[in-house]
C-alpha positions in Angstrom: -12.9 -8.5 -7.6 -15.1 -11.2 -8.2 -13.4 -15.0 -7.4 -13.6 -15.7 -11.0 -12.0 -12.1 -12.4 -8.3 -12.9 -13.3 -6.0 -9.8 -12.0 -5.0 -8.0 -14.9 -1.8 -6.8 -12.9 0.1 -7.9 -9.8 0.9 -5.1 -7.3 4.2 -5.8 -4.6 4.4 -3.0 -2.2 6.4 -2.2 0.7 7.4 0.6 3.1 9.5 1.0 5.9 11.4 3.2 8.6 15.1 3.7 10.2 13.3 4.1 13.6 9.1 4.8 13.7 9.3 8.0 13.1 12.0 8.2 10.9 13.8 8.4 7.6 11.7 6.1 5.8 10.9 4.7 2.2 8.6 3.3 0.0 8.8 0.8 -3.1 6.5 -0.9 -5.6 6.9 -3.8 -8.0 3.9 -3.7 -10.6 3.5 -6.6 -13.4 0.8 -6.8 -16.3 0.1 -10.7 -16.3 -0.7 -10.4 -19.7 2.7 -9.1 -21.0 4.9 -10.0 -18.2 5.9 -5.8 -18.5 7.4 -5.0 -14.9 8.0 -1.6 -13.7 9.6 -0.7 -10.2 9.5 2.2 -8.5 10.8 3.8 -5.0 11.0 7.1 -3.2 11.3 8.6 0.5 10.4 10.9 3.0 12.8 12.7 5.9 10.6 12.1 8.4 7.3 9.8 8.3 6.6 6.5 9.9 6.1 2.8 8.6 2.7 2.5 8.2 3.0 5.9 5.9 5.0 4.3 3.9 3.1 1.0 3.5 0.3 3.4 2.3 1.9 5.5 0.4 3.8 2.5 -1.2 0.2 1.4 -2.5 -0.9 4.4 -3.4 2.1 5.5 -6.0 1.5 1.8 -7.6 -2.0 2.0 -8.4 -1.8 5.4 -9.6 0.4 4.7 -12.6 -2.0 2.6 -14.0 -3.1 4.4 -16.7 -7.3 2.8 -17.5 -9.4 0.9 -14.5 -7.8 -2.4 -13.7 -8.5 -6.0 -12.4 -5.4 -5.3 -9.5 -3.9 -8.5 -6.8 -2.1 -6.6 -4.4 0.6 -8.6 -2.4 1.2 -6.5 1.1 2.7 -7.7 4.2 1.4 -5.2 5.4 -1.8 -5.9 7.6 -2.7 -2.2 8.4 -3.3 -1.3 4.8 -4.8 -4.8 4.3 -7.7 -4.8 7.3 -7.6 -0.9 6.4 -9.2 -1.4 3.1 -11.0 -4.6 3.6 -12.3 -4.1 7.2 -12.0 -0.3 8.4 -12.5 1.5 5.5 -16.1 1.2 5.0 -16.6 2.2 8.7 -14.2 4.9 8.7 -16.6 6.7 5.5 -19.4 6.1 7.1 -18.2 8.3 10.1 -16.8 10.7 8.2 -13.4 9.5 8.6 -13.8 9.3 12.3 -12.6 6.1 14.5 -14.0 5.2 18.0 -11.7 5.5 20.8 -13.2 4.7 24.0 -16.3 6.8 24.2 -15.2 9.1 21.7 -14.7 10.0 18.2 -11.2 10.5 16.8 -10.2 11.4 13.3 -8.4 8.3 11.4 -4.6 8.6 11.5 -3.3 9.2 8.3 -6.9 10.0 6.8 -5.4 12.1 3.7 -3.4 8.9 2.5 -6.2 6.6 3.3 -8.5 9.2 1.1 -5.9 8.8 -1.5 -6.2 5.0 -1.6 -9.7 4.7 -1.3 -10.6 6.9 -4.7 -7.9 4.5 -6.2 -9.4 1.5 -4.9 -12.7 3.0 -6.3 -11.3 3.2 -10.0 -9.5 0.0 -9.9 -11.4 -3.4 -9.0 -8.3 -4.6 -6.0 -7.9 -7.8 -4.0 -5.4 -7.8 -1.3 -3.3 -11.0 -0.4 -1.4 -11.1 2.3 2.4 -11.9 2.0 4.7 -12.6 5.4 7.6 -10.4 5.3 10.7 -10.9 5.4 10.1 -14.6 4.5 12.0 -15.3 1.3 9.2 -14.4 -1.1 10.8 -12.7 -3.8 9.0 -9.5 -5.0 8.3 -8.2 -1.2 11.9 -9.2 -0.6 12.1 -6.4 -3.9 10.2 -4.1 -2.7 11.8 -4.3 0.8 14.9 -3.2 -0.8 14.1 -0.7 -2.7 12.4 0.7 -0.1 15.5 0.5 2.4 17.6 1.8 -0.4 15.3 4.9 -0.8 16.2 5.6 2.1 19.8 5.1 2.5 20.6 8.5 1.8 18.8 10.3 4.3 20.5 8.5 7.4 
C-alpha cells in the first residue's frame, strides 16, 4: 500500500501458547474505518506453538474480508512482520526454502506462510508494528481472546 492509500480496514492480531509447544490460541480484532463495524474473532489449537498462532491469527482476519482491501495490520508480532515484508520474497524465490549454513531447509511453517501470502496477494496490506503487552488496547484485545481460547484446553 502506497503512503498515500488510506487503509480501508484495521487488522489487530495476536497468538499465543501455555508453553511453546503447547495449548495455544489465536484472536483478531478487524475494523472498517469507514463504518466503525468491528468484528472479533478467536479459536485454538491442542497442540501448536506461538508463532503458529501469530500466523494463523492473520490469516483467519484477512480471510473474512469478503472483496480486495486497503488492510493496516497492527502485530506485535515481528516474525509475521519481517516474514512478510523481509523473508517472504526470498523464501518464493527458493521455493520455500531457507538457508541454514551451507544448506537448504524448507521454511518452518511453509503451509501457513502459503496461506498468508495468497491473502496478502488479494489484499493491498501494511504491517505496523505494535509492542505487546504495553497497554495499547486492541492487542491487549486480541491478547485476551487469544488466552481465553485457550483456557479450556489446559
Amino acid at each position: 500500500m502506497s503512503s498515500d492509500q488510506q487503509p480501508e480496514v484495521q487488522l489487530y492480531t495476536d497468538g499465543g501458547c501455555s508453553g511453546n509447544p503447547g495449548p495455544g490460541g489465536w484472536g483478531f480484532l478487524l475494523r472498517h474505518l469507514g463504518t466503525g463495524k468491528e468484528m472479533e474473532d478467536s479459536g485454538s489449537l491442542k497442540l501448536t506453538t506461538n508463532n503458529q498462532m501469530e500466523l494463523i491469527a492473520v490469516i483467519r482476519g484477512l480471510s473474512v474480508l469478503k472483496r480486495p482491501c486497503y488492510v493496516e495490520l497492527f502485530t506485535d508480532s515481528v516474525y509475521v512482520g519481517k516474514g512478510m515484508t523481509e523473508w517472504m520474497p526470498k523464501w518464493k524465490k527458493n521455493d520455500w526454502r531457507r538457508k541454514e549454513g551451507k544448506s537448504w531447509k524448507p521454511v518452518k511453517n511453509v503451509e501457513l506462510w502459503q496461506q498468508l501470502d495468497e491473502l496478502v496477494s488479494t489484499h493491498k496490506v501494511k504491517y505496523t508494528r505494535v509492542a505487546g503487552h504495553s497497554g495499547h488496547p486492541e492487542n491487549d484485545r486480541c491478547d485476551e481472546l487469544a488466552v481465553a481460547a485457550y483456557q479450556h484446553l489446559l
